[in-house]
C-alpha positions as CSV (number, residue, x, y, z in Angstrom):
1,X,30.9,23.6,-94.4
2,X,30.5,20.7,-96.8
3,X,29.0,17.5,-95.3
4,X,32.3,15.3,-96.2
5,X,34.3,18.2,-94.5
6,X,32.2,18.1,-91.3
7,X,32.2,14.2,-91.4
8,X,36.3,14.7,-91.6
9,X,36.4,17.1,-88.6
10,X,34.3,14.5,-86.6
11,X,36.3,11.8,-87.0
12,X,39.3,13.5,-86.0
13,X,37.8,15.1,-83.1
14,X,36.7,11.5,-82.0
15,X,40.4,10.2,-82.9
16,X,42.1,12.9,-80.6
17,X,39.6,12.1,-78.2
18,X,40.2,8.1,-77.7
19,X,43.5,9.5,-77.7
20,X,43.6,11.6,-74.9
21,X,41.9,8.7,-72.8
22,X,44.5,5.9,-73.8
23,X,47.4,8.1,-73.0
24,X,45.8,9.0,-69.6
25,X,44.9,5.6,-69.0
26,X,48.9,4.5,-70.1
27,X,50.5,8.0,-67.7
28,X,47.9,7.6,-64.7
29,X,47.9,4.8,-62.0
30,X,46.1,6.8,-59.3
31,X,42.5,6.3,-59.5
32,X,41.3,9.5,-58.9
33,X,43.8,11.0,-60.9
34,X,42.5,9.0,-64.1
35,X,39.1,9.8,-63.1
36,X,40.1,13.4,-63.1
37,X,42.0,13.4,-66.4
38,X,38.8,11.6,-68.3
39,X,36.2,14.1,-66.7
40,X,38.5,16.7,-68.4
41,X,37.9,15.8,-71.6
42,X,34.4,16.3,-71.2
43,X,34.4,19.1,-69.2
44,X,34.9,22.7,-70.6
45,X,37.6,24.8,-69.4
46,X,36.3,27.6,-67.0
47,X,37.2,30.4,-69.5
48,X,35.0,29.2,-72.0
49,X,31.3,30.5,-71.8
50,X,28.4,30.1,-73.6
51,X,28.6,34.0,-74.7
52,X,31.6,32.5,-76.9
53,X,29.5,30.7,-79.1
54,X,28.2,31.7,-82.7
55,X,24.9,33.3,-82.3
56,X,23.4,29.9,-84.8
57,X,24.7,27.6,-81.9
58,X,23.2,29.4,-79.2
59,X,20.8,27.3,-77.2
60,X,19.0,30.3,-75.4
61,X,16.8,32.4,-76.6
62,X,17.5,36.2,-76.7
């Protein structure tokens, strides 16, 4: 990928990010709820493992 291509792809990652918290922020009035909804967005969802990953990505050693 093309260094203006991956700098694209960031700043629309970060864009639906700051997203996802303002809406959560605007739909949630609980506490913990809100709490819950910004953890998500950093946490992965349980389905997703490392063995997913492209083998340049991985982070452990074979």
């Amino acid at each position: 990928m093309a260094r203006p291509g991956l700098y694209l792809v960031g700043l629309l990652a970060g864009i639906g990010f700051t997203m996802s918290i303002f809406i959560a922020t605007l739909a949630l009035q609980d506490g913990n709820l809100l709490s819950a909804a910004k953890l998500s967005c950093f946490w992965p969802p349980p389905w997703r493992q490392s063995s997913d990953w492209p083998e340049e990505f991985s982070t452990q050693s074979a």
